[in-house]
N, C-alpha and C positions, 0 to 999 in steps of 0.2 A: 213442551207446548210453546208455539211463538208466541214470545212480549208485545206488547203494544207498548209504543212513546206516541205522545201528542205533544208537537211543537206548535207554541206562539207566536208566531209571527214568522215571515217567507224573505224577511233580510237575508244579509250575503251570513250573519252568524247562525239563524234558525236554520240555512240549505244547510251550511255544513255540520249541525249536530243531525239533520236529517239524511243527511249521505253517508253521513259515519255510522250511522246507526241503521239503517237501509242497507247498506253491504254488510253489516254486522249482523242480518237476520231478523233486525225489529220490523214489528210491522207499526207502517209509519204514519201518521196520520197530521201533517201541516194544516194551520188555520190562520190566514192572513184579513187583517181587519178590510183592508183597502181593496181595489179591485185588479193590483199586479206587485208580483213579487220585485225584489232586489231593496226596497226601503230606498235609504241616502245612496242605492250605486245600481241605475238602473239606466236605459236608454229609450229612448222615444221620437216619434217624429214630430218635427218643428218645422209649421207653415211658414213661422216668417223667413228662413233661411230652406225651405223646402229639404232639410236633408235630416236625418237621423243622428242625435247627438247624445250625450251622456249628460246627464243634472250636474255630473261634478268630473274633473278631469283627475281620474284618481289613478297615482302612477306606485306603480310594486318595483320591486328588487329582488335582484335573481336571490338574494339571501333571505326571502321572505319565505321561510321555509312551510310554513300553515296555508300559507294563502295557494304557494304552487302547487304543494300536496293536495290541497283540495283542487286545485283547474287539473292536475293528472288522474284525481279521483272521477272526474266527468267527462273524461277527454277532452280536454281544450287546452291544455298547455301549450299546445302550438301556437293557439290562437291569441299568446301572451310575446310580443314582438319588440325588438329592440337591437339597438347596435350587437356589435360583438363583443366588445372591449365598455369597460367601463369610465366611458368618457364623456366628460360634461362642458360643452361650451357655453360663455358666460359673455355678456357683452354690461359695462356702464354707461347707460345711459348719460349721466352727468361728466362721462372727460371721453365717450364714446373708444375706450380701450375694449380691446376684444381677449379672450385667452383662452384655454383649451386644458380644462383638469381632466388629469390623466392619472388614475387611481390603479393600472394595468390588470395583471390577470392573477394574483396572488394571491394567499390565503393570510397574509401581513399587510402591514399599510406600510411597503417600504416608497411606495412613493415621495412618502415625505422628504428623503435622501433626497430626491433629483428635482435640483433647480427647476427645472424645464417640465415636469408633468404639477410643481403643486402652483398655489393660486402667485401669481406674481408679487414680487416684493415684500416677500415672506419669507421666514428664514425658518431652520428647524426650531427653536426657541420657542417661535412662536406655537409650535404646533402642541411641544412638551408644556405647556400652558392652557390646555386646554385638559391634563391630566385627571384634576381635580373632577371633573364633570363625572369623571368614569366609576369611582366609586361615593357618591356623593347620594345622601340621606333623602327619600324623599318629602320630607320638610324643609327642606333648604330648597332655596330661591338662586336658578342662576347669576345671576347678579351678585349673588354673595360666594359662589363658586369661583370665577373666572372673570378676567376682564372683558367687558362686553361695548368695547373700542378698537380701536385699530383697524389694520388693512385686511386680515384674516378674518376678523370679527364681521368686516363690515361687506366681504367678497364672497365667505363663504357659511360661517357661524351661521349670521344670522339668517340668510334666506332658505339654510337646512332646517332651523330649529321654528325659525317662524313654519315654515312649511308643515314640520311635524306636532308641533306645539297646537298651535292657531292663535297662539296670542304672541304681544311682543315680548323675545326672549327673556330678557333680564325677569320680567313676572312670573316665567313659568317655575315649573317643578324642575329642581337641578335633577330629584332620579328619573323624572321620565327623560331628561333631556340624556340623562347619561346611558339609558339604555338604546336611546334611537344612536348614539355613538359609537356605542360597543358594536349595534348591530350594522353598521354602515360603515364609518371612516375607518374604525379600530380592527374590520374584518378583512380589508382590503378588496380589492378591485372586484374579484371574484362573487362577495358579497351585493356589491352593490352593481351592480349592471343593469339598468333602466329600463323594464318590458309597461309598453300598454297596450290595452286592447284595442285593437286599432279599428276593428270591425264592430265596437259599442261593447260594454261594460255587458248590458243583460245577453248576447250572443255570445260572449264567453264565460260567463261568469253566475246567470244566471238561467237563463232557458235551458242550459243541454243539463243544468240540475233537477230542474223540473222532469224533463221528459225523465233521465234516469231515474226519479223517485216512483215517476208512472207505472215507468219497464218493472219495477222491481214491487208495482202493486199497489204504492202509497196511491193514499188519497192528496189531493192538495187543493182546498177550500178556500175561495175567496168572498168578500165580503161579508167575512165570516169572523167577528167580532168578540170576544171572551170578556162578559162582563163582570163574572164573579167566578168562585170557588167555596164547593163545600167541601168543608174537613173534618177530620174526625180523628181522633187517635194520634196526633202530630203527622199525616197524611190526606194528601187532596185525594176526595171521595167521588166527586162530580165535577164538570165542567160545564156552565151557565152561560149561554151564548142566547139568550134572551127568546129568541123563539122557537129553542130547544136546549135542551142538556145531554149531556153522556156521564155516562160513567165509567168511574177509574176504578177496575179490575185491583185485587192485591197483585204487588209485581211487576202495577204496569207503573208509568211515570209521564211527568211531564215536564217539559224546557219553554220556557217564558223566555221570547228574546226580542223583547218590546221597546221602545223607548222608553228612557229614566221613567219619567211622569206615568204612563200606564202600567208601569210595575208598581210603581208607588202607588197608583190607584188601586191595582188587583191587587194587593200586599200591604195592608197598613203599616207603618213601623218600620218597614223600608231604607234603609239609610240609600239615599241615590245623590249623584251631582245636582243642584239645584243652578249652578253659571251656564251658559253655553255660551256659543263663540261663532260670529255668521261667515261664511266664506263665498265670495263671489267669482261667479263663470262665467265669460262671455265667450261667445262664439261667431264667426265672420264666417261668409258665406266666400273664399277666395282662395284660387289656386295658389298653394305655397310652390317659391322657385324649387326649381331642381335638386339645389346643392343644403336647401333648408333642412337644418338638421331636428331629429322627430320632438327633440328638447332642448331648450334653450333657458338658460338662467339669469336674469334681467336684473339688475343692482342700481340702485340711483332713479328709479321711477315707480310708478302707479303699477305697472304690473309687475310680476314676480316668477314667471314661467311662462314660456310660450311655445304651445304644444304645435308641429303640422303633419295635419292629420289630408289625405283624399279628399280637395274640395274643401277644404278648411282650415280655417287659423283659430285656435282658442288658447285663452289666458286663464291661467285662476290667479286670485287674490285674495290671499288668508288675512285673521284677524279684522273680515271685511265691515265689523260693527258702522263702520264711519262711511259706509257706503251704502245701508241698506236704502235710506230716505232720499240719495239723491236722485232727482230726475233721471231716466232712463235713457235718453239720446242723450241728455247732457255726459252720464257715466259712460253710453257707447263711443263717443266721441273722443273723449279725452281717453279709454283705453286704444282706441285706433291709432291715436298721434303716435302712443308709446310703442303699440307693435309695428308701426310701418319706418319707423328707428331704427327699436330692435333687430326687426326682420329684415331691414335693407326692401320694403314695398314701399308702394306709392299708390295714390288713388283714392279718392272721395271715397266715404264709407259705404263699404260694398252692404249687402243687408246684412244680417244679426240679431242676435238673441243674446240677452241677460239674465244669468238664474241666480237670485241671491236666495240663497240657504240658510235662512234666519239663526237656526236652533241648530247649524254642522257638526258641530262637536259641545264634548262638554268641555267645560276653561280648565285650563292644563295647570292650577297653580297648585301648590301645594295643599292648601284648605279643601279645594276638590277633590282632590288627588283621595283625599282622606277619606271620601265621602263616596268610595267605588265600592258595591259588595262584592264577594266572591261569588262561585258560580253555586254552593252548598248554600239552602236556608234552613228553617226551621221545622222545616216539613221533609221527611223521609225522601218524597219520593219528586220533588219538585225543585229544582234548577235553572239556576239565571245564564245566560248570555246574550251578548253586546259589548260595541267596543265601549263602553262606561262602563263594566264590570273590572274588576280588578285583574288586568291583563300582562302589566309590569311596563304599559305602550300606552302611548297614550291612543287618539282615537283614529285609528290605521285600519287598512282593510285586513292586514297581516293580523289585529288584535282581534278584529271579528271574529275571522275563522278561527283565531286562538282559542275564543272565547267561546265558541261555539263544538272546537275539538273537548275543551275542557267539561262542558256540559255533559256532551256524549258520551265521556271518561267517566263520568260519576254514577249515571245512566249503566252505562255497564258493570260497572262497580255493586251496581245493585244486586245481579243478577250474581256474584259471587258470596254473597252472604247469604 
């Protein structure tokens, strides 16, 4: 007899315990509170720039092996685009040097060897300095790992670790830091090769999962809100969506893949991250030149990455707590100066859009860290994922899917005992 799963929430981690478990024969049944799937990674149209942008510019790696597994689970791996070679040009701001990391096509980071591909005026020393990170506790505090100074630190550390982190490095967790290492620098070129969806986040990532859950039967319910749970026997018996319920079959199961705080609500006792960490996006309405490359990495100012995309320029800016309050032309303005630097443009600020992301992630510090559950709770037949669940990542689209393969994993799991 076909199982039923019922998933909590229609994020990029709920589609992929429901795709995994959808091609696995469950019958699938998503319930999203809001009224459009994808959560934190989703795309929409924007009057004041008139064009279709993403909430957040969220960039994968060809070694993000969960996330691509799941874009080749819906077809759309295609639609994940990027250079050939894993190369990252970098410009500062503050002595306006430019450079070209060149991580090549290997499954080692022999890069480090050649003057000419690692970040300038670095030597190998420095790089062997950076060891510690790799097998390092996650109670330890970067800062207590590794020197977090220098040219290296200050060219490439830190705008990796901020980016992955969302806070400033030295406070983060030295193991999450050391595992965005291992799976990046320490893999080599191969690993890291910089794909985004160029065509909006929800057309790759989230709509062709939709329709495949359809094709294959699932329901997919929106504004459609899960207020409580009855239980019984260390198992959830019903599901309480306020102006109706269902019931949980023996056999069948459920994955919760809600934000920390609504888990914490459906769940008392809950251990979740209680920090989060805001990350700001802006987006300009402006043809990027010709030779603009799709990513760029910005050291010594206000922005930290400058993505060009068709008809657009946009930046993010992690750790962005110190930005959420300020005036809005005043933040679009002084992000402009910094891209039209960066970018080698010019010209009064074309239109645009500001998204700060209050609650982006949760704080990557060690004390957080502490405070992920796993995807197993208390109850037989009910399952957490999200990138706050305990993913070994901090909060990545690579950990969603992680965390959402891992769910489906347990979910299956069931079904052998």
């Amino acid at each position: 007899m076909q199982k039923t799963v019922h998933i909590i929430g229609a994020g990029i981690s709920g589609l992929s315990a429901a795709v995994r478990l959808a091609n696995a024969n469950y019958k699938v049944h998503v319930h999203e509170a809001t009224q459009q799937a994808g959560g934190r990674c989703r795309s929409y149209f924007d009057a004041a720039t008139n064009l279709t942008i993403d909430n957040g510019n969220h960039l994968l790696l060809s070694g993000n092996r969960h996330a691509l597994a799941y874009a080749r689970s819906i077809g759309t791996e295609a639609g994940l685009v990027g250079p050939k070679l894993a190369q990252f040009p970098f410009v500062d701001l503050s002595t306006g040097q430019r450079w070209l990391l060149d991580l090549g096509d290997t499954t080692l980071p022999l890069w480090v060897l050649d003057e000419s591909r690692r970040v300038p005026d670095t030597g190998l020393a420095d790089y062997l300095g950076l060891m510690p990170l790799i097998w390092s506790g996650k109670d330890r505090l970067v800062k207590d790992a590794i020197r977090c100074d220098g040219t290296l630190y200050r060219r490439l550390v830190q705008p990796l670790l901020l980016a992955a982190l969302n806070l400033d490095p030295p406070e983060g967790s030295a193991g999450l830091a050391g595992a965005v290492v291992r799976e990046t620098l320490l893999a080599g070129g191969q690993a890291c090769r910089p794909l985004i969806a160029r065509d909006g986040l929800s057309a790759v990532l989230v709509e062709p999962a939709i329709k495949l859950l359809q094709d294959k039967g699932a329901s997919v319910r929106f504004s459609h809100e899960l207020r409580e749970f009855a239980t019984s026997k260390g198992r959830v018996t019903e599901l309480n969506f306020g102006d109706d319920s269902i019931a949980i079959a023996p056999g069948d199961a459920v994955v919760v893949a809600v934000p920390p705080r609504s888990a914490a609500s459906l769940l008392p006792g809950l251990k979740t991250p209680t920090k989060f960490r805001a990350i700001v996006n802006a987006h300009f309405r402006f043809d990027p030149p010709r030779d603009a490359p799709p990513i760029l990495g910005v050291v010594g100012g206000l922005v930290e990455w400058l993505f060009a995309f068709p008809q657009r320029l946009s930046v993010t800016i992690s750790n962005g707590d110190r930005l959420v309050d300020m005036p809005r032309e005043e933040l679009a303005q002084a992000i402009w100066r910094d891209v039209c630097k960066a970018g080698s443009v010019a010209g009064e600020l074309p239109p645009w859009q500001i998204v700060r992301e209050r609650r982006a992630t949760f704080e990557a510090t060690p004390e957080q860290n502490a405070l992920r559950p796993g995807a197993a709770t208390g109850l037989k037949n009910l399952f957490l994922a999200g990138d706050w669940t305990d993913t070994g990542l901090p909060a990545t689209i690579e950990g969603s899917v992680r965390s959402g393969d891992r769910a489906a994993d347990h979910v299956l799991a069931m079904s052998q005992v």
